[in-house]
N, C-alpha and C positions, 0 to 999 in steps of 0.2 A: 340420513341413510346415505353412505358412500355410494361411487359408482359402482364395486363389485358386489355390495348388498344389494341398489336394485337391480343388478344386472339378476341375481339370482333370484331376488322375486318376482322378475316379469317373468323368466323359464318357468318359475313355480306353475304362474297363473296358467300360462300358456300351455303349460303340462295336461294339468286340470281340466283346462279349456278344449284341450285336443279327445281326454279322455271321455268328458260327456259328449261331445257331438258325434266320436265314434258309437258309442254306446246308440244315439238315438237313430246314427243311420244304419245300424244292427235292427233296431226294431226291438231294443231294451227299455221300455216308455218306463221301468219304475225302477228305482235305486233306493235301498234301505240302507241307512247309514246310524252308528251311535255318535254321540258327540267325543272330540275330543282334537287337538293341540294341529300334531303331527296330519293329521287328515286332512285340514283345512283347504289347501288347493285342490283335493279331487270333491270335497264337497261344496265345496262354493261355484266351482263349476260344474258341477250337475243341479243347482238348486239356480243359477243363472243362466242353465240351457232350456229354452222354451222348447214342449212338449214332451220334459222329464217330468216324473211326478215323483220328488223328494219326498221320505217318509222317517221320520227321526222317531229312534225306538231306543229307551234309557240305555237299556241291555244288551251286553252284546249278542248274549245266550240268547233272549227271546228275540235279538233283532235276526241271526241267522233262521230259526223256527218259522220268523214272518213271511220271510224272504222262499223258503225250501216251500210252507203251503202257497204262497204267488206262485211257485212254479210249476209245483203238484198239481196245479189247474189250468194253469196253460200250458204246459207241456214248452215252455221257453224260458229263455235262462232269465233270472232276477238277479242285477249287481248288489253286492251288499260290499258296504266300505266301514272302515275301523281305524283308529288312531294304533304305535303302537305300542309292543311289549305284552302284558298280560292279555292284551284287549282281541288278540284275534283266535287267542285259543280259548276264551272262550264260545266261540263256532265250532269247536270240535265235536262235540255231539252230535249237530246239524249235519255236519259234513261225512260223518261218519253214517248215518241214516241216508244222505243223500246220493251217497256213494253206492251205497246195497239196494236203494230202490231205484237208481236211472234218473233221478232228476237232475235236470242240469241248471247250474248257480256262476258266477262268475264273481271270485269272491275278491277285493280290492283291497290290500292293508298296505298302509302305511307302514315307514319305516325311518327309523336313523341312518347319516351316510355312512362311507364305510372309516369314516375318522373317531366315529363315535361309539363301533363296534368295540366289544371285549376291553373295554377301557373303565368299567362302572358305571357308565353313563345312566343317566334314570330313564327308568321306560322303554329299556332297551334290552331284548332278547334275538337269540339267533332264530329270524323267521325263515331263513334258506328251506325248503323243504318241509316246512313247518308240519301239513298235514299228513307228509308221506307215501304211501301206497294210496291214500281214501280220495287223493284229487285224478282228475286225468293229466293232469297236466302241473308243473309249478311252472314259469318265467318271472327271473327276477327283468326290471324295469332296470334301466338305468338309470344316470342324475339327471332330472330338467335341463334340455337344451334347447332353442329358439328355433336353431337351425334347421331350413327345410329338409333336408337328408334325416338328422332326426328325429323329427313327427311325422314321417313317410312310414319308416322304422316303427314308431311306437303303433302308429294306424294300424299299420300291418300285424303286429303283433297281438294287439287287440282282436283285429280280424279273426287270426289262426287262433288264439286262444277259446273264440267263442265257436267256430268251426268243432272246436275237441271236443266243448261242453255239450253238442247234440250230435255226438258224433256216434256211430255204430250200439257205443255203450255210453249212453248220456249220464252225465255227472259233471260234480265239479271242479272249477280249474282256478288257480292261485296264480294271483299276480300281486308282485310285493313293488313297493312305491318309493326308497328312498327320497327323503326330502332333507335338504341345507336350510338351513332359519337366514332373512325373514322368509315366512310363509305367505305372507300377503304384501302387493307391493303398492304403494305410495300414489301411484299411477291413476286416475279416475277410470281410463279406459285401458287396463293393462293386456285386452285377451286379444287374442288375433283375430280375425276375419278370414282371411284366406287360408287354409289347409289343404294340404295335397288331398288329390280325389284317393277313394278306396273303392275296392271293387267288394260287394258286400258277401259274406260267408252263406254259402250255398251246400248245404249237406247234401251227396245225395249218393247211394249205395248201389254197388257195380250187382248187377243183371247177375241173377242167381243161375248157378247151373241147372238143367232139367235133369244132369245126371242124380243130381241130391234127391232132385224128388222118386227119383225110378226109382233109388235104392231102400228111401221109405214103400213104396208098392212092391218092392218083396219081401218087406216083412210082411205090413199092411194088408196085402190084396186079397188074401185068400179069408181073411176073417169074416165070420158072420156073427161075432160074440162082441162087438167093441166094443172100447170102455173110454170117454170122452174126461179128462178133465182138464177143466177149465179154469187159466191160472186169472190172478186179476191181472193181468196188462194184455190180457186178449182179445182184441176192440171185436165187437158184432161182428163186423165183415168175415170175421175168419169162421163164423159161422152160418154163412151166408145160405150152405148148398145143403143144412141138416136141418130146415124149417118143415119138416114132414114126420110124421107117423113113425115112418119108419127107420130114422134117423138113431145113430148109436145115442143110446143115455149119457149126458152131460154132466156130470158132478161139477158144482159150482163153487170156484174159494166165494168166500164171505164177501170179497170188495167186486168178483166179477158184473161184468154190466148185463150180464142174462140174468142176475138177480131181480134187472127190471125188463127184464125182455120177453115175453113169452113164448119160448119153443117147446114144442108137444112132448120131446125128451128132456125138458130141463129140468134136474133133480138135484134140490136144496136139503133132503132127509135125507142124507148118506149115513151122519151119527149113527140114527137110532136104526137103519136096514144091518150096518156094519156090526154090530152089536148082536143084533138076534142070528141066533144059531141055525135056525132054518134056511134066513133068507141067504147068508152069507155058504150055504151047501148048494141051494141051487145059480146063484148069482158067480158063477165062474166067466171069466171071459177068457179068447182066445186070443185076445193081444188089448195095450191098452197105448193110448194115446195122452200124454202129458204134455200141457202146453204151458211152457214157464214152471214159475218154482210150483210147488205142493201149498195144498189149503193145509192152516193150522192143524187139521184133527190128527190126533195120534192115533184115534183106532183107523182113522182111513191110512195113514201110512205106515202101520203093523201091519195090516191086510195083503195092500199093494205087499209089502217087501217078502210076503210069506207065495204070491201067484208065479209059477212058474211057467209066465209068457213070454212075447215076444212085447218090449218098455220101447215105447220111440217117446223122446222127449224133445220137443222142438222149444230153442231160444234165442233169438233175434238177436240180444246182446253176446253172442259167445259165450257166455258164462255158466260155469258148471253146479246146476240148480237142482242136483242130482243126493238129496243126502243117505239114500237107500243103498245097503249092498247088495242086494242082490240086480244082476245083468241089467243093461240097460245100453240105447244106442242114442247119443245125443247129435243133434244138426242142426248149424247155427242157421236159421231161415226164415226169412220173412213171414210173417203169418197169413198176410196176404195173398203168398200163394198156394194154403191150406184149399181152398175151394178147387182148384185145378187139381189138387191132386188124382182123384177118381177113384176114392175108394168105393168100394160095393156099399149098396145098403145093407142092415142087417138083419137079420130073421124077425118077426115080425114077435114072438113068442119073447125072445129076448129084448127088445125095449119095452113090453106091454109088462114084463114082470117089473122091474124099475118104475113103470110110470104107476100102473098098478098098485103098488105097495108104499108108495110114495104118499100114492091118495088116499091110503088108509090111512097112515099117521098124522095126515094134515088134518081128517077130519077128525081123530081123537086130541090132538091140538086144539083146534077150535072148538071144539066140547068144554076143551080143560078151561081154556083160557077164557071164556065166555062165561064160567061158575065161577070164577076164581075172585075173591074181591079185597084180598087181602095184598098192602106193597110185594111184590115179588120183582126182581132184576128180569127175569128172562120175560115178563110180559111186558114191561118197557119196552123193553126192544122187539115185540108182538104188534106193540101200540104204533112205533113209529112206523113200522111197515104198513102201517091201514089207514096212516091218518095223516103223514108226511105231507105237502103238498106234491103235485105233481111238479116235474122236472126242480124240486131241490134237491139241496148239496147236503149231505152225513157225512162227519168225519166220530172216527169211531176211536177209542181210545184203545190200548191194548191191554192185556190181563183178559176180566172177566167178560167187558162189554164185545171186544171181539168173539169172542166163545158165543155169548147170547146172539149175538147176530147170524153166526154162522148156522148154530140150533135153531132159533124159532123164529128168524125174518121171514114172513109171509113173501115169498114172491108175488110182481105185478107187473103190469103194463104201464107205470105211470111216468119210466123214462127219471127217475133220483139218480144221483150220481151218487156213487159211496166212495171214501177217502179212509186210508189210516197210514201212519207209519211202519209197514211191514218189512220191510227192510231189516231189522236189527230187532226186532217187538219192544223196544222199550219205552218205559213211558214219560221219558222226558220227553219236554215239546210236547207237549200234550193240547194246553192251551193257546200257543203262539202260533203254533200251525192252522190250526183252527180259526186262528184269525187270517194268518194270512187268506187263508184258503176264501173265506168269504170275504176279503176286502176289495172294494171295490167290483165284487160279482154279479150284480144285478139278480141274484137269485137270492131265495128265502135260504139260508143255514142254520145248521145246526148242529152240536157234537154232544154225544153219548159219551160222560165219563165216569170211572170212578171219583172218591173225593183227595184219593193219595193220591193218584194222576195229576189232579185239578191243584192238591196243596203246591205239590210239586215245581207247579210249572205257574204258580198267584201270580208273579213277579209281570205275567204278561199281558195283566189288567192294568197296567201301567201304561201300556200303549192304545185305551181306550181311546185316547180326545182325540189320537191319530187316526182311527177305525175308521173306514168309510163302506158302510155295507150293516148288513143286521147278522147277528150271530144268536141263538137260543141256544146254551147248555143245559142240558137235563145230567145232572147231578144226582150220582146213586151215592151217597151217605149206611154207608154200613160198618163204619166204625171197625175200617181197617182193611187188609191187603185180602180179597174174598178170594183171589186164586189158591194162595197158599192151606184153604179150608181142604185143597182137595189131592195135599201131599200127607205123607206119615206124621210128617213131623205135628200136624194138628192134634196130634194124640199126645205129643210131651208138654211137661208145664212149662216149658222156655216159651211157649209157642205167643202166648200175647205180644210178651214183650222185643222177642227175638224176629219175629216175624209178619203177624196181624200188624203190631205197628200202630194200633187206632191212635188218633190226634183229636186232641182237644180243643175244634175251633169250631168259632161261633160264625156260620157262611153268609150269614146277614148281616153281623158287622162288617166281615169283611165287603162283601161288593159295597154297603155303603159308605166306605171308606175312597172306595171308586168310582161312586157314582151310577154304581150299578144295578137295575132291579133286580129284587130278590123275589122269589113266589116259594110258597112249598104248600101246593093241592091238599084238599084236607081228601078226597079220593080220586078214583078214577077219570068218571066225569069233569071235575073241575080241570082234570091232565087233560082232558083232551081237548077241551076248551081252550087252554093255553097253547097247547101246539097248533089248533088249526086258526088263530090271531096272533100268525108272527107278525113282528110291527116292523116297521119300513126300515128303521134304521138303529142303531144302536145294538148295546149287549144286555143282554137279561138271564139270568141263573133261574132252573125250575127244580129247588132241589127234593130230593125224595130219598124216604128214610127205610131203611132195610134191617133186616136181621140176617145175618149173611151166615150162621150156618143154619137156620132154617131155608134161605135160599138154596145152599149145596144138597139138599134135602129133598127139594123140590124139583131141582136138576136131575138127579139121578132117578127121579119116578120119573118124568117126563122122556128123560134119552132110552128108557125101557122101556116106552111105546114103540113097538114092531108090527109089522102087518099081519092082519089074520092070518092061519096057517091055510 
């Protein structure tokens, strides 16, 4: 190796070396990385910086999924690093989910210098911009230099870059890595020791005016009809000051954390109330409060868009979470200072009808669901509600199993966390988030999915031996796409092949291909057995077999339970 080759491999290291120790004085303890050439300096120095925990995932698709559920649970950013060229777009999925849901990720790819640009070089694509609108931020990196002034520089920019990522609207942010060959130098101890100090990224958002709040109390203040919904990023607190009687009714999205929280108005039966003709004549309100985006249900947002009130939709991120036309006033504002606002309580006749009729359907529920003894999807997600341990983690997949949760999760007290990719609904990442989400959590997990979800996303059984935590999948097996049973097109004969989709795999080969246990209940009892002995660590499949348009069948008698007249 000449002197200007190891001149350029010590920059390398020292690159690298700059880059994990900023990361770990950030308070970024985990980096997911896939292997490969061009990445070697940023991953040899984070798998060489003590109190990193390096996590090598084949994929880069499932590596960004692992990476977005680590961060979907700690609410802080997860570095994930990539060799390059093909290798970083496949995180576009990731990044694009991560973008719509506020997670923030601090994504690291490598790259060729710029001699090697637009020349045919192999492995080489233009990553400038790569992700587009869906980052908060891109900075390209310059080339490895030694020089104090230039790891001051890159500190710094590390810095700002991870500041964007949890910043008003948290998300992801792109830093592209240029590297010169050799990548590795010669050197026994090639990294530096000394690095310029940094002053560590402190988010913290400017003092809201009290004007914003007055101007919601003139819509607000005169209502005695209110109507509370409740998005999922709405922490407890902001419903700190409506733990009473006579607190406006709360409609819950399916991932909200009052799903395990008990307040006297919290109501999970909006489906089947919105539905019946009676309840939806007397149940008018006089203004209605939207906190974050709208819960999946279409009849509740037919409804809403048909009430001609007074719409406050408050959202924290700026962002317009509004897909209703009709009126509406949005303000971007902390939720926190929901409790100061001082709206009035509300008439007492008006949350008793909500809570009231709510408790009708729960107990023709628990009727149903207690005869019923045949596989069915929607008591699955019945069953986890009753039998979950307390304080674990659900991550739910999207299509049908969101819908079942949103319909027939028993509210509790027992403080679950629930998780899905809402952001974009789709159900890639289905399985890798799930991992991420539980790895390394110290709590019991678990994720409800279809088996198209689960096909979809196999690839991220591959990052078992890597897992550290315990993950249970309950596997609904209904031999194809069960949401589409409940569009027109189930009526044409294109509809198996063009749509249902069923796949033809054996899910017991599969996990034991991976080492994975497989179960499939011969009934009920033996399911509940299996849920309430999660095992300490590892991944285990519980799969269960459906008939999914006898399920859609099932669906529609059950959303037609309404309160007595």
């Amino acid at each position: 190796m000449n002197a200007d080759s190891q001149s350029t491999a010590r920059a390398n290291c020292t690159w690298g070396c700059a880059v994990a120790k900023t990361l770990l004085e950030l308070d970024v303890g985990q980096v997911v990385f896939s292997p490969g050439s061009r990445s070697t300096p940023l991953v040899l120095g984070c798998e060489n910086q003590d109190g990193l925990q390096t996590i090598p995932i084949l994929d880069e698709r499932t590596a960004a999924f692992f990476a977005l559920g680590l961060s979907k649970r700690t609410r802080t950013p997860t570095a994930l690093i990539c060799t390059s060229g093909s290798a970083p777009t496949h995180w576009f999925p990731s990044m694009v989910e991560a973008d719509h849901s506020g997670v923030p990720l601090l994504l690291l790819s490598a790259d060729r210098p710029p001699e090697l640009q637009d020349c045919g070089a192999g492995q080489t694509i233009n990553q400038v911009e790569l992700f587009g609108q869906f980052t908060r931020a891109f900075h390209q990196i310059p080339l490895p230099d030694q020089s104090e002034k230039s790891l001051q520089k890159l500190r710094k920019l590390i810095v700002h870059a991870y500041s964007q990522s949890i910043g008003k609207n948290p998300g992801p942010v792109h830093l592209n890595f240029p590297f010169r060959e050799p990548l590795i130098s010669e050197d026994k101890e090639p990294f530096v020791t000394d690095l310029p100090a940094i002053t560590p990224a402190l988010h913290s958002r400017p003092d809201e005016s009290l004007s914003r709040t007055s101007e919601i109390l003139g819509e607000l203040g005169s209502c005695k009809c209110l109507l509370v919904i409740a998005g999922e990023h709405a922490p407890l607190e902001t419903f700190s000051k409506w733990n009473h009687p006579q607190s406006p009714p709360i409609l819950c999205d399916s991932l909200s954390p009052l799903r395990e929280t008990p307040y006297p108005t919290r109501i999970l039966r909006f489906e089947n109330l919105l539905r019946n003709d009676g309840f939806r004549q007397k149940a008018q309100p006089d203004a209605i409060l939207q906190l974050g985006p709208l819960p999946t249900s279409k009849t509740l947002r037919k409804w809403i868009g048909k009430q001609n009130v007074p719409r406050i939709i408050i959202e924290p991120r700026g962002k317009n979470v509004d897909p209703l036309t009709n009126p509406s006033r949005s303000f971007d504002l902390n939720y926190e200072l929901i409790p100061s606002l001082g709206l009035p309580e509300c008439e007492k006749e008006w949350s008793d009808l909500w809570v009231q009729s709510e408790k009708q359907i729960e107990e023709k529920l628990d009727f149903f669901f207690s005869d019923e003894t045949d596989w069915f999807e929607g008591k699955l997600a019945r069953m986890l509600s009753t039998h979950l341990p307390k304080g674990s983690q659900l991550y739910v997949a999207n299509s049908m199993p969101i819908r079942d949760l949103e319909w027939f999760w028993k509210g509790s007290d027992l403080g679950r966390s629930l998780f899905g990719n809402r952001g974009v609904n789709g159900i890639d990442g289905t399985l890798g988030t799930a991992l991420g989400l539980a790895h390394d959590s110290q709590k019991p997990s678990f994720l409800l999915t279809g088996e198209l979800a689960f096909l979809h996303d196999s690839n991220a059984l591959l990052a078992s031996r890597q897992f550290f935590g315990n993950l249970t999948v309950f596997l609904v097996n209904n031999q194809g796409g069960g949401i589409f049973e409940n569009l027109p097109v189930a009526e044409l004969p294109a509809f198996e092949k063009c749509f249902a989709t069923p796949q033809d795999c054996n899910f017991k080969m599969l996990c034991e291909a991976h080492g994975v246990e497989h179960y499939q209940p011969d009934d009920w009892n033996a399911l509940i057995e299996l849920i309430e002995s999660s095992p300490p660590s590892g991944i285990r499949v519980i799969e269960i077999r459906t008939d999914r348009k006898k399920d859609r069948d099932t669906r529609l008698e059950l959303l037609g339970f309404g309160p007595d007249s």
